[in-house]
Structures are given as C-alpha cells and as structure tokens.
C-alpha positions in Angstrom: -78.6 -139.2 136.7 -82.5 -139.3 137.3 -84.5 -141.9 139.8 -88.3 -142.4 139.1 -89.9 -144.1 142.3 -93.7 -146.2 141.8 -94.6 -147.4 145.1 -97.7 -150.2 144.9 -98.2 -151.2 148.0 -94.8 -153.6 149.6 -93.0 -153.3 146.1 -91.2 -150.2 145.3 -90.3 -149.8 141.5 -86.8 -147.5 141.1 -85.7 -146.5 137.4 -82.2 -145.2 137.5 -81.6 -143.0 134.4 -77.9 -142.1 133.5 -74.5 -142.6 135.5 -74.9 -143.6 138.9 -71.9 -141.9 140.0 -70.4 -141.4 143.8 -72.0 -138.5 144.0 -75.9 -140.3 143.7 -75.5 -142.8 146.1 -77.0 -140.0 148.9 -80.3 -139.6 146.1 -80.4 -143.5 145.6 -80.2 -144.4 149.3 -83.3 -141.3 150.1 -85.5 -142.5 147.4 -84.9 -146.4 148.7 -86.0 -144.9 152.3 -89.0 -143.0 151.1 -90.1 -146.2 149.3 -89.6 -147.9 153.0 -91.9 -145.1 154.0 -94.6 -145.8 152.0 -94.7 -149.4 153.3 -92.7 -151.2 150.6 -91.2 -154.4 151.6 -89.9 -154.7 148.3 -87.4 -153.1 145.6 -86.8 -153.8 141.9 -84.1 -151.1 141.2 -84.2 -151.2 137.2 -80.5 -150.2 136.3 -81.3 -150.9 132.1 -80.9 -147.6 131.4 -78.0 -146.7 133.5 -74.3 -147.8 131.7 -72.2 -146.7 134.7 -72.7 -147.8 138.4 -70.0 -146.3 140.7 -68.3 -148.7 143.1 -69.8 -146.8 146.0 -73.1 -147.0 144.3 -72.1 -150.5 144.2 -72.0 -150.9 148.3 -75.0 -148.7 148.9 -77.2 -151.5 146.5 -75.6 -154.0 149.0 -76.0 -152.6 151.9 -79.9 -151.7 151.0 -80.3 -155.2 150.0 -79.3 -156.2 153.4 -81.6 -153.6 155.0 -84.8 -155.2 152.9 -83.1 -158.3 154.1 -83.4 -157.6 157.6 -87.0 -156.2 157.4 -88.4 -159.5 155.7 -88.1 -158.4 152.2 -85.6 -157.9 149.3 -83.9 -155.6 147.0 -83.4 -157.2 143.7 -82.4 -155.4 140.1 -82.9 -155.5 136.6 -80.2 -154.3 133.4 -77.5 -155.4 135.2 -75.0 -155.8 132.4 -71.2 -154.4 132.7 -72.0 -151.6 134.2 -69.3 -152.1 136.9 -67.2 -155.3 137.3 -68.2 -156.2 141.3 -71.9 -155.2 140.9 -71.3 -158.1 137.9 -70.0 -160.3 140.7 -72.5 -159.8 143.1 -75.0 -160.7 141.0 -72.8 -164.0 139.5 -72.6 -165.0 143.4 -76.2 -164.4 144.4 -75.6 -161.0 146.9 -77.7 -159.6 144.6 -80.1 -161.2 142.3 -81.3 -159.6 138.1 -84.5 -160.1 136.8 -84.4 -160.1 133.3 -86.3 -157.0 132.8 -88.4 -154.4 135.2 -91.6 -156.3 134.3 -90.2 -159.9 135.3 -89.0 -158.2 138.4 -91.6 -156.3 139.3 -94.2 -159.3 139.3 -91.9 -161.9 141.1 -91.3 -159.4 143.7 -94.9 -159.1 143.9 -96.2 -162.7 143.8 -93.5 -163.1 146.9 -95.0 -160.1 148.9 -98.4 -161.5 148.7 -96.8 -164.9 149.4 -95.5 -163.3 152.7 
C-alpha cells in the first residue's frame, strides 16, 4: 500500500494506493494526524485505487471520522465500491459519506471549510 497526502489549507487530500491491509491502519492513522498538523479541518480519503480495505482499516476511517467530527470538521471518501462489505454499509447508512470522485470531494469539502 502507498498514501500520498496534499494539504491546502483545512482540507487534507489522502490517495490510498493498493491493499489497505491490518497492518496500514498505523500509516493511515499518522498521515491523517500530520494532515491535523498542518491545520486541516478536513479529509477526502480517495480509496479509488485501493480494491481491499481491511476491517480494522475499516474502524480506524470511523473512528477518524469521528475525531474530524469532534474538531468541527469531517472525514469523507471517494472509490468506495466493494472494497469491504461494512465500509459498504457505513457509507449506505451515512457513518461515512462517498463523493463520487476525488475532485467532487475535494471541492465540497472545501466550499464547507470556507463556509465554516
């Protein structure tokens, strides 16, 4: 697996590349705190490229959703397709919403930061 992070002010842009196996979750969750870091509010976490999401992987994109959450902002994704059955679910019951491509993503998530 490879993660590509674009920070641009509040929105942080994360390209997952590959498997996102149990053993990523640690890489995922560090480049989601270093995005924090440099002031992003925000997260798209584009997963087009990725076929396989762990469960764990799974509960860490929860989780970091909820910390956005909790700061005033949001984690949201893109690609979500069948890479894993619950991270399916979660987006089907709102815990986690899919843009339909990074692009869409990325400028919703920016038109809501400068909303504020």
């Amino acid at each position: 697996m490879e993660i590509a992070l674009e920070t641009d002010g509040p929105v942080a842009l994360v390209r997952v590349t590959g498997e996102a196996a149990h053993r990523d979750r640690t890489s995922i969750r560090q480049y989601l705190q270093v995005a924090r870091e440099n002031g992003a509010v925000r997260a798209v976490v584009d997963l087009s490229a990725c076929p396989w999401v762990a469960t764990t992987v799974v509960s860490l994109l929860l989780n970091e959703a909820a910390a956005f959450a909790g700061a005033g902002g949001a984690l949201t994704l893109t690609g979500v397709v069948d890479q894993n059955p619950l991270l399916r679910n979660a987006v089907e019951d709102g815990r986690l919403r899919n843009h339909r491509s990074l692009a869409e993503g990325a400028a919703a998530e920016r038109r809501l930061a400068a909303e504020g």
